[in-house]
C-alpha positions as CSV (number, residue, x, y, z in Angstrom):
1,X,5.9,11.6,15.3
2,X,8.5,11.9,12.4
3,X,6.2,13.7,9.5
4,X,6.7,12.0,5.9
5,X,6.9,14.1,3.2
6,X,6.4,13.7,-0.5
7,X,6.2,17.4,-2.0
8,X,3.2,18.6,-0.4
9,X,1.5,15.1,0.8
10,X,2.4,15.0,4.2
11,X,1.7,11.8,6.1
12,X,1.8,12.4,9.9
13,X,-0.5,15.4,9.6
14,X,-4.3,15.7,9.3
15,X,-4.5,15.1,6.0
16,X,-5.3,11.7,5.2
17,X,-3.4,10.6,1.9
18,X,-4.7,7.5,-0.4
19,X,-2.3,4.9,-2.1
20,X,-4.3,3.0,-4.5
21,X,-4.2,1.7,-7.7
22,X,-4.7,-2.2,-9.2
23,X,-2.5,-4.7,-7.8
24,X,-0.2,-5.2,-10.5
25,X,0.7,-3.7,-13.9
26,X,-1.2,-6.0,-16.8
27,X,-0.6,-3.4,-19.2
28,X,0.9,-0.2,-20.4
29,X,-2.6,1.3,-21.6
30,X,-4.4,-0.2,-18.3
31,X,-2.0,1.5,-16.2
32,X,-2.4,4.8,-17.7
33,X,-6.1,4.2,-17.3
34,X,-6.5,3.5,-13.7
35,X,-3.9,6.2,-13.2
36,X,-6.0,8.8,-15.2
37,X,-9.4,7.6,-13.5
38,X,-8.0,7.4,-9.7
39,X,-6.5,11.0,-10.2
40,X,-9.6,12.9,-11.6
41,X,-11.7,11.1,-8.6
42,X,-8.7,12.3,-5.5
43,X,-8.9,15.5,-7.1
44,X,-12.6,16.2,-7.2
45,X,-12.8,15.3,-3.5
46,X,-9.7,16.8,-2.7
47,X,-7.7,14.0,-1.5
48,X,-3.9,13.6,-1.6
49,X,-3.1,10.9,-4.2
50,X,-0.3,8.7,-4.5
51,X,-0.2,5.9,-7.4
52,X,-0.1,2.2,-6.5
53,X,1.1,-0.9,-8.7
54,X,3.5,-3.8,-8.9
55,X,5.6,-4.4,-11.5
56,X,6.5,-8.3,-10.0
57,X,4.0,-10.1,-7.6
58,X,7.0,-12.7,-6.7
59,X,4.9,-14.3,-3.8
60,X,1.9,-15.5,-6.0
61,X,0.2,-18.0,-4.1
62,X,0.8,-20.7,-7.4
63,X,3.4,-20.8,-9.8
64,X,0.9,-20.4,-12.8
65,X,-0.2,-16.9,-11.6
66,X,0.4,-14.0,-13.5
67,X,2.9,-12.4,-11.8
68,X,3.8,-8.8,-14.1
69,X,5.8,-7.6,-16.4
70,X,9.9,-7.0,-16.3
71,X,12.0,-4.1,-14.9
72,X,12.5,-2.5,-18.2
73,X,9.2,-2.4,-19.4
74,X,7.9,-1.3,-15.8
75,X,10.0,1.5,-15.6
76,X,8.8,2.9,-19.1
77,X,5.3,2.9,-17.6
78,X,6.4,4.7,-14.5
79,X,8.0,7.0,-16.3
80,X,4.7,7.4,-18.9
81,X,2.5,8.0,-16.0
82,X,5.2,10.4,-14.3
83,X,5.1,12.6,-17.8
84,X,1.2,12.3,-18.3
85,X,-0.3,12.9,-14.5
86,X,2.8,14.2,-12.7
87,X,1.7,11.4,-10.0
88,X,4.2,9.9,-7.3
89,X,4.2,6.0,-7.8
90,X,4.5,3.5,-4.7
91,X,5.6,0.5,-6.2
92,X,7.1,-3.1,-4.4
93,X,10.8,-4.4,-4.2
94,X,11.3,-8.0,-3.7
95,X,15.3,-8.1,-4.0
96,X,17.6,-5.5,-2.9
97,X,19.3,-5.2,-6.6
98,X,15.9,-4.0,-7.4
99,X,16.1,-1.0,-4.9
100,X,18.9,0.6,-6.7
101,X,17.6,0.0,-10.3
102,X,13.7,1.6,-9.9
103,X,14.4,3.8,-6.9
104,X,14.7,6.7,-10.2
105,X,11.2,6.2,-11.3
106,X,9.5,5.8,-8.2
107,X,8.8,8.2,-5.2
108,X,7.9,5.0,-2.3
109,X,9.5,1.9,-2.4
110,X,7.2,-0.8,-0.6
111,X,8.1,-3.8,1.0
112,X,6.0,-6.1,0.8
113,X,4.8,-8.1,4.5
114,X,6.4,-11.6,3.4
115,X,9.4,-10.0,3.3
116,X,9.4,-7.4,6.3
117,X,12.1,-8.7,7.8
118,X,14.6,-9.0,5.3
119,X,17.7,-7.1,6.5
120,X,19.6,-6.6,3.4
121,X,15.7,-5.8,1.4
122,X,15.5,-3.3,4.1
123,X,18.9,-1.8,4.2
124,X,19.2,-1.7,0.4
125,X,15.9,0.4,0.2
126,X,17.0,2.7,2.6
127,X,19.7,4.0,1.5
128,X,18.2,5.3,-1.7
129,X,16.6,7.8,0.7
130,X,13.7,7.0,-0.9
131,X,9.9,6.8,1.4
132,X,10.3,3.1,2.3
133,X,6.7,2.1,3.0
134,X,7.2,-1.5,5.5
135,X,4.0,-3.9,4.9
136,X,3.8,-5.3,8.7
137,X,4.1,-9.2,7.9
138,X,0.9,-10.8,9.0
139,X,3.0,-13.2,11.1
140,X,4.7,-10.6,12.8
141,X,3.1,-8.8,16.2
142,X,3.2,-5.1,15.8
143,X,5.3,-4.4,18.6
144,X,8.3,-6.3,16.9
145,X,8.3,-3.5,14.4
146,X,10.2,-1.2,15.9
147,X,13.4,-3.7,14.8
148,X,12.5,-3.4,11.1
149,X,12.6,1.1,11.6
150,X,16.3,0.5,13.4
151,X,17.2,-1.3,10.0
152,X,16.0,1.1,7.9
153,X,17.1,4.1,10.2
154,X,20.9,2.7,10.4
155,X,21.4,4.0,6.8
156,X,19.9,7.5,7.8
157,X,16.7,7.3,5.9
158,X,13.9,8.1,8.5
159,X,11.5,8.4,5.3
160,X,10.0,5.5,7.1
161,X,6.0,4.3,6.9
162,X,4.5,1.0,8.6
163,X,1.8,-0.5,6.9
164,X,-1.1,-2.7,8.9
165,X,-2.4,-5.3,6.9
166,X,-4.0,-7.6,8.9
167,X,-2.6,-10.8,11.1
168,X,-2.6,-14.8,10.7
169,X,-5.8,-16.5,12.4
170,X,-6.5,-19.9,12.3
171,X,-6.4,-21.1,8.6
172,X,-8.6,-19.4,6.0
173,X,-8.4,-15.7,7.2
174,X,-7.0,-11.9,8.2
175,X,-7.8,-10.5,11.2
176,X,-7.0,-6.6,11.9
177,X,-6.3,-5.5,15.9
178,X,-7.2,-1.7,15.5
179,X,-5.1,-1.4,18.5
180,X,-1.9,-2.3,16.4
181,X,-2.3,1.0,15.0
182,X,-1.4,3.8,18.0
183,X,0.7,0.8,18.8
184,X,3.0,1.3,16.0
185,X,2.4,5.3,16.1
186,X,4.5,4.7,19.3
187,X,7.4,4.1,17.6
188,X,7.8,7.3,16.2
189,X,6.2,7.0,12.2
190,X,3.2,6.9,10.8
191,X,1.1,4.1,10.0
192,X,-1.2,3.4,7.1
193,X,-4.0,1.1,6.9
194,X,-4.0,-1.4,3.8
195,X,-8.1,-2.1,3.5
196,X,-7.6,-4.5,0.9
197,X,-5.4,-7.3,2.3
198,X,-7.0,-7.4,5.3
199,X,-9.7,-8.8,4.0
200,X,-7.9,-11.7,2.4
201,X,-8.2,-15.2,2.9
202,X,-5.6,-17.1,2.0
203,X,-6.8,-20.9,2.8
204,X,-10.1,-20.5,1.1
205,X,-9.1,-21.5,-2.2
206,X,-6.2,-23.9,-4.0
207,X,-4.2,-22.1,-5.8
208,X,-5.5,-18.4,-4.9
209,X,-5.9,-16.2,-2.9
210,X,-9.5,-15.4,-1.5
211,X,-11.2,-12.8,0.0
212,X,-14.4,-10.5,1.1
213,X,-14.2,-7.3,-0.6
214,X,-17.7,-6.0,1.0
215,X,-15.9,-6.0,4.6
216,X,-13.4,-3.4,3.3
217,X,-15.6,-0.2,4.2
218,X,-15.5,-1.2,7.3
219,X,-12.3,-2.2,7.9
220,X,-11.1,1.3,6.6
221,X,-13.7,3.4,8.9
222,X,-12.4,1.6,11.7
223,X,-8.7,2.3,10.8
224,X,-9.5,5.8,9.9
225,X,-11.7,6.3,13.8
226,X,-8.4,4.3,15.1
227,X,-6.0,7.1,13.8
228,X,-3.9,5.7,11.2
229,X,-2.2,7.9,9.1
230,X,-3.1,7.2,5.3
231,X,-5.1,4.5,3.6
232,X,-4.0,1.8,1.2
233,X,-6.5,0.1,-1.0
234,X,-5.6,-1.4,-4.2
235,X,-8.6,-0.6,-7.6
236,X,-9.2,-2.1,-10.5
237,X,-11.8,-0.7,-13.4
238,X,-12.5,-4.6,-13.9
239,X,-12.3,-6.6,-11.3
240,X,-13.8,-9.8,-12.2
241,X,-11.0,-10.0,-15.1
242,X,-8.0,-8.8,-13.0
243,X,-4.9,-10.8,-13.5
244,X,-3.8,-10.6,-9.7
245,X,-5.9,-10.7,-6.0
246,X,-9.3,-10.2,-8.1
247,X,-11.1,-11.1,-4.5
248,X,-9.7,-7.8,-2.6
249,X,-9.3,-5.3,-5.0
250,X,-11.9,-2.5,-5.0
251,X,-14.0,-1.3,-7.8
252,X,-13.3,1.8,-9.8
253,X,-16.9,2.9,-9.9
254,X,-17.0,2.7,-6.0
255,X,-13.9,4.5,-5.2
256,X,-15.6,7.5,-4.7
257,X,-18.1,7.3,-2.5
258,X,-15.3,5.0,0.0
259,X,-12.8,8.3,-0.4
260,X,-16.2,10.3,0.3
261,X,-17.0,8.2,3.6
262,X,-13.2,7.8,5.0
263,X,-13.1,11.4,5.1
264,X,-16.1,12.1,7.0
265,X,-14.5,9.7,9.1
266,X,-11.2,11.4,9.3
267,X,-13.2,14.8,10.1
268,X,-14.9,13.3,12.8
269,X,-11.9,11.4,14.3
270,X,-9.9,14.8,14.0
271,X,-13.1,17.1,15.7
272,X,-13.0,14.7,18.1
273,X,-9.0,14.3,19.4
């Protein structure tokens, strides 16, 4: 398997780095929050750490959704939070003019799953040489993803990481095949798990998107005891007031103890390989 390498977070290895963070930017001073309050819990339990938020949610569900802020003032943020916590940020790119322009205050540029197969999305992020972090589209059967790493790999980027985040079934939920996991190791790059939109559930409300936060413990034990690579689970402080996917994110207060119970997990995968 290609390692992925960010400094001295290494995804491919036995480590088991976290991307987390709330699902969108609703603020300058809440983003240095969560930023601050994820950082001191990864370090306590000695977990690698990457920072997680959008700066545009272009694929809200309606068009009265909050959807972010703009480039300019996302980019300020980045940069506050690079100055303050020293933290590598993972954030999404819907357009591929938007590669180019935040690829300098961002360490992973993430695709998100509506959007997976988008050549020219995909060939634009690439050749920043920038981590390119693919959300598998929940449409999409994981064994069509080796075409999406040939797009990105034509440029000569092989920074490449494939994220599983649950697949269509029937019309009000996510369902995860743990199998999709070593499936997608096959092709050569490692593959995260993304514990908080697979629990989603798109058709059970109008004009939102729904979902059942208590399954996401589980969801991530069973990734973790399937292999993957890294976990992805999006936190808020708040999450009864968050401005985007209130339904899936996780709570601040119980990040802990999840970190805490993935790595036993990860141990006991690892002792057992």
């Amino acid at each position: 398997m290609n390692k992925v390498k960010y400094n001295s977070i290494v995804f491919g290895e036995d480590s088991l780095p976290f991307i987390g963070g709330p699902c969108v930017i609703e603020s300058k001073d809440h983003s240095l929050l969560m930023a601050r309050q994820i950082q001191a819990i990864t370090e306590k339990i000695n977990i690698p750490y990457i920072f997680k938020t959008s700066f545009d949610k272009a694929n809200r569900t309606s068009i009265n959704s909050y959807r972010g802020v703009d480039l300019l003032s996302a980019i300020e943020i980045f940069k506050k939070i690079k100055k303050e916590y020293s933290l590598p940020i993972l954030t999404d790119i819907h357009t591929p003019e938007q590669a180019e322009k935040i690829s300098d205050y961002v360490d992973i540029l993430q695709i998100p799953a509506f959007l997976c197969r988008q050549t020219d999305l995909l060939i634009a992020a690439g050749k920043t040489g920038k981590i390119i972090n693919v959300k598998k589209g929940q449409f999409l059967s994981p064994k069509k993803i080796s075409n999406i790493i040939e797009k990105i790999e034509s440029t000569g980027n092989k920074n490449i990481l494939i994220t599983e985040r649950g697949s269509s079934f029937g019309l009000d939920s996510l369902v995860v095949d743990m199998k999709s996991i070593p499936l997608m190791q096959s092709f050569g790059y490692p593959v995260i798990f993304d514990g908080s939109h697979s629990i989603q559930a798109p058709g059970l409300m109008d004009s939102t998107t729904g979902g059942e936060r208590e399954f996401i413990p589980t969801l991530v034990n069973a990734a973790i005891a399937s292999g993957c690579d890294g976990l992805f689970v999006e936190v808020h402080d708040n999450i009864t007031q968050a401005l985007s996917d209130s339904s899936s994110q996780w709570p601040l207060n119980k990040l802990e103890n999840l970190l805490k119970s993935a790595l036993l997990f990860r141990k006991a995968y690892l002792d057992a390989r």
